[in-house]
N, C-alpha and C positions, 0 to 999 in steps of 0.2 A: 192418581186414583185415590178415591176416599177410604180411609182404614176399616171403614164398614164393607164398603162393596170390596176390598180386597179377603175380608173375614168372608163375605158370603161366595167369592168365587174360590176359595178353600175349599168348601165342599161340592163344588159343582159336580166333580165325576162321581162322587158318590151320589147324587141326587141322577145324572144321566145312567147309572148301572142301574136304579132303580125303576126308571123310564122302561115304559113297553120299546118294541122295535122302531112306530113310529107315533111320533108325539106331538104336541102344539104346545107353543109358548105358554098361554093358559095352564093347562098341565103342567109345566113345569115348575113353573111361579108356586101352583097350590101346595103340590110334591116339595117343593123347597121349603116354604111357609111352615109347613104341618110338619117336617123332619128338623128345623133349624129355625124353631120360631123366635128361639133370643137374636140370629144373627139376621133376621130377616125384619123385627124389632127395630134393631139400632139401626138398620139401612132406613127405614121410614123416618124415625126421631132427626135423623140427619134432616130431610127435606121435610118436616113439620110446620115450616114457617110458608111453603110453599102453600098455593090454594089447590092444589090436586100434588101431596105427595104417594099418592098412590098409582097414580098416572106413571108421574115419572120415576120412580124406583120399579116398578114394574119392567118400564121399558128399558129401561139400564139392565137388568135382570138378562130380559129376551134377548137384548142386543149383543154382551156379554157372551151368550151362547155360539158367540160367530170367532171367536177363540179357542173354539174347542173343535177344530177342522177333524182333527186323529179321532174323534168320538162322535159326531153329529153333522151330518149336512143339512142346510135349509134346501128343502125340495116345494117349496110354494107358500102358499098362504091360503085360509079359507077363514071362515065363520064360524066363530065358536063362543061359548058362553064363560066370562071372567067371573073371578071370583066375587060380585058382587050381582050375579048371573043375568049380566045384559049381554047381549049377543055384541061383538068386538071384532073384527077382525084378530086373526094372529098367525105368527111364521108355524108351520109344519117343521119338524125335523125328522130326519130319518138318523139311527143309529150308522156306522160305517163298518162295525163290526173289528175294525181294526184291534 
């Protein structure tokens, strides 16, 4: 794992305490972005040379969240609008309350 995405999953449970009860990947990204936007920075700079490094440091983001079983289940997917507000699919999660 890249020393960026390990910086940004540092604060993942602080960014999920901050999360309502249930969330979408979208939300979570923006919530992450807007609290930790130096480590959310260096995760994009890493894939700059990429032609969608937003694409994929995003989905590494959402993916990532399937790590955190003790704090979040994915409970489906639906339609919702990303932070560049085009409608997107993205995972739902539910809090576990654990």
């Amino acid at each position: 794992m890249s020393t960026e995405f390990q910086s940004l999953e540092s604060v993942y449970e602080q960014v999920i305490a901050l999360m309502p009860a249930k969330f979408d990947s979208h939300d979570f990204i923006l919530k992450l972005a807007q609290k930790y936007q130096r480590l959310y920075v260096q995760a994009l700079v890493e894939y700059a040379d990429n032609e969608r490094p937003f694409q994929v440091v995003h989905g590494q983001i959402a993916l990532r969240l399937l790590r955190y079983p003790h704090l979040v289940t994915k409970v489906g997917e639906h339609i919702s609008r990303d932070i560049f507000l085009q409608d997107s699919s993205a995972a739902l999660w539910e809090k576990t309350g654990k």
